[in-house]
C-alpha positions as CSV (number, residue, x, y, z in Angstrom):
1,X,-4.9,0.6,3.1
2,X,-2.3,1.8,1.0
3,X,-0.2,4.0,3.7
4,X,3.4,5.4,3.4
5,X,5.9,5.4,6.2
6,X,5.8,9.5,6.7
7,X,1.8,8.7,7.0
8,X,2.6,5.8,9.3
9,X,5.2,7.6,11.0
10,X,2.8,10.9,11.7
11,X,0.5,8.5,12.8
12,X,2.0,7.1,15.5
13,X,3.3,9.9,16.5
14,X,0.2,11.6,17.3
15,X,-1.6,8.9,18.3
16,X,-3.2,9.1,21.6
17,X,-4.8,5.8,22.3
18,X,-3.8,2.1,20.9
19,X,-7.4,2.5,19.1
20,X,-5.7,5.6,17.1
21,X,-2.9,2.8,16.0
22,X,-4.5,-0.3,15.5
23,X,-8.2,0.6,15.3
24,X,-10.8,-0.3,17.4
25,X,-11.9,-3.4,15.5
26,X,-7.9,-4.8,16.3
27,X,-8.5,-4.8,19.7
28,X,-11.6,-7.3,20.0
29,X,-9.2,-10.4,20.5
30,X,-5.5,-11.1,20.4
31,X,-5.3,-12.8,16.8
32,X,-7.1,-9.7,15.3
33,X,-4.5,-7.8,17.4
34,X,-1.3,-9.8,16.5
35,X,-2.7,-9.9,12.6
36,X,-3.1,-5.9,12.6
37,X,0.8,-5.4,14.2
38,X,2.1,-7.4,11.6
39,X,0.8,-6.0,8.9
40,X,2.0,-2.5,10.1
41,X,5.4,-4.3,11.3
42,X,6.0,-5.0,7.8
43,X,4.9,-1.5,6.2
44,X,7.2,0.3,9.1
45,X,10.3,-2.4,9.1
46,X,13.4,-0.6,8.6
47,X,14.9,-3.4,6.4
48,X,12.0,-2.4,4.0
49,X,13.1,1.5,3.9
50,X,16.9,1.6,3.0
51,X,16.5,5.2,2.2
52,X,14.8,6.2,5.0
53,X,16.0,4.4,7.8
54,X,16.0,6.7,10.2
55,X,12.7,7.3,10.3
56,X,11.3,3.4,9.5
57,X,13.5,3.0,12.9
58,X,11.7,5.4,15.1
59,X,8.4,4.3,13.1
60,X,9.1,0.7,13.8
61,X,10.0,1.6,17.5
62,X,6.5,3.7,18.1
63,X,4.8,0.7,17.2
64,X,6.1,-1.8,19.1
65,X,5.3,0.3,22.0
66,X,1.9,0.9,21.3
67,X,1.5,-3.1,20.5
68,X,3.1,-3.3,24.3
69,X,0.4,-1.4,25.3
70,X,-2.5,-2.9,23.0
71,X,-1.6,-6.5,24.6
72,X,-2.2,-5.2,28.0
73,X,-5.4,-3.9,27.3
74,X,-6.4,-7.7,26.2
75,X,-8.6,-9.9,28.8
76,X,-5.9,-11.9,30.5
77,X,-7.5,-15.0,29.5
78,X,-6.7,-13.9,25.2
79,X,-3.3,-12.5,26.7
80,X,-1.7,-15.7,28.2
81,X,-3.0,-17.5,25.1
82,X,-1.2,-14.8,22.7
83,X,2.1,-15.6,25.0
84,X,1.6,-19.4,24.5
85,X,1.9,-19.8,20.5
């Protein structure tokens, strides 16, 4: 996946369900979860976009809400685990 931050950015933005962010196969268990976030943490990160950080800023912010919401779609039993590493 070789997405830039407007992609990213439009993305989330007209995402409608964490499956539209993360992908369905994210959501199957925490790890695959906290593995996808990063790896869009560090695409979005404003330190990462110098040029553009007001945009990296609101990208990195949409994300973090969705991930919010991702975790508490998880079966409590993977959530509390997530919480405990």
């Amino acid at each position: 996946m070789n997405q830039t931050l407007s992609d990213l950015l439009q993305q989330l933005r007209g995402a409608t369900t964490v499956e539209d962010v993360f992908g369905a196969s994210s959501l199957t268990s925490a790890p695959a979860l906290r593995r996808r976030y990063r790896a869009l943490a560090a695409l979005t990160h404003p330190d990462h976009h110098p040029d553009d950080a007001p945009a990296a800023h609101e990208a990195f912010k949409l994300l973090q809400k969705w991930y919010d919401v991702a975790q508490q779609r998880l079966p409590i039993g993977q959530a509390l685990r997530q919480r405990e590493r």
